[in-house]
C-alpha positions as CSV (number, residue, x, y, z in Angstrom):
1,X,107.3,-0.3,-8.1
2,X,107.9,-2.9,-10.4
3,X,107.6,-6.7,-10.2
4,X,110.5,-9.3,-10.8
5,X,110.6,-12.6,-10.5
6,X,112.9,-15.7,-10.9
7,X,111.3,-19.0,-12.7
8,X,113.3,-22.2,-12.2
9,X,112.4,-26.1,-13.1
10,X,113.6,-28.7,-10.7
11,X,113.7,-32.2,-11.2
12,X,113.4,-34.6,-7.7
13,X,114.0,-31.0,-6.1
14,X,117.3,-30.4,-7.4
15,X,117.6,-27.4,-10.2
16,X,117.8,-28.5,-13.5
17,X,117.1,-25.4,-15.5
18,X,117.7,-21.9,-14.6
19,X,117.6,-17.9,-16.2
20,X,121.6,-18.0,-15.4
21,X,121.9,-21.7,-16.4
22,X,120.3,-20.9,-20.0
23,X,121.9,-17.8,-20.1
24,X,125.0,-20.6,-19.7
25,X,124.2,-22.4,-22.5
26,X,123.2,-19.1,-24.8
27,X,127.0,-18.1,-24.2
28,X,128.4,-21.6,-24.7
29,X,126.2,-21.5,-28.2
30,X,127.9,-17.8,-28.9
31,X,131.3,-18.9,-28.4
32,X,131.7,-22.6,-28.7
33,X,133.1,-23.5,-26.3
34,X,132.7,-23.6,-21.8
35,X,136.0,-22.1,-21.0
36,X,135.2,-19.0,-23.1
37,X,131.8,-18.7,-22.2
38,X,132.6,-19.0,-18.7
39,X,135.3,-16.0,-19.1
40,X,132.2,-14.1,-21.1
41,X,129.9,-14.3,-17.8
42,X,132.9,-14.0,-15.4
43,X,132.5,-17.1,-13.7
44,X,135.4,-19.8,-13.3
45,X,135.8,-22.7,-16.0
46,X,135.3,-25.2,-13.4
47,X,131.9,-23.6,-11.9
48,X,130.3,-23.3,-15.5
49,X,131.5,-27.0,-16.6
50,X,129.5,-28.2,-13.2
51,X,126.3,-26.9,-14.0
52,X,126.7,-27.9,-17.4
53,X,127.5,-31.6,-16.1
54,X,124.8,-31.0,-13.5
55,X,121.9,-30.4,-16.2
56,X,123.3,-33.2,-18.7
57,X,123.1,-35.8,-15.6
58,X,119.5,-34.4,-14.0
59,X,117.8,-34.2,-17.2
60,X,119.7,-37.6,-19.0
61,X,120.3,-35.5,-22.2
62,X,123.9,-34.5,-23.7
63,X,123.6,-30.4,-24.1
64,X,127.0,-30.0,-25.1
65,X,129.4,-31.9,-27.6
């Protein structure tokens, strides 16, 4: 047995800041840009540039230029 767990932070109950989310923003880092980062984790563009927009907006901080 071994134990797992999953650690998110929310702000007025809405996610903000997740393992996948930084994960997100480690790729964006590593390739410069959403669209490849997106194709990196196998997600669509439009679904990675949301939680991008999602975090910028909850936490009123620009994370990506």
């Amino acid at each position: 047995m071994e134990p797992e767990f999953n650690l998110w932070i929310e702000v007025d109950d809405q996610v903000v800041l997740s393992r996948w989310r930084v994960e997100l923003l480690q790729a964006i880092d590593e390739t410069g840009s959403i669209s490849r980062a997106a194709g990196q984790m196998g997600v669509p563009y439009r679904r990675a540039w949301q939680k991008v927009h999602e975090m910028q907006q909850r936490l009123n901080e620009k994370l990506v230029t």
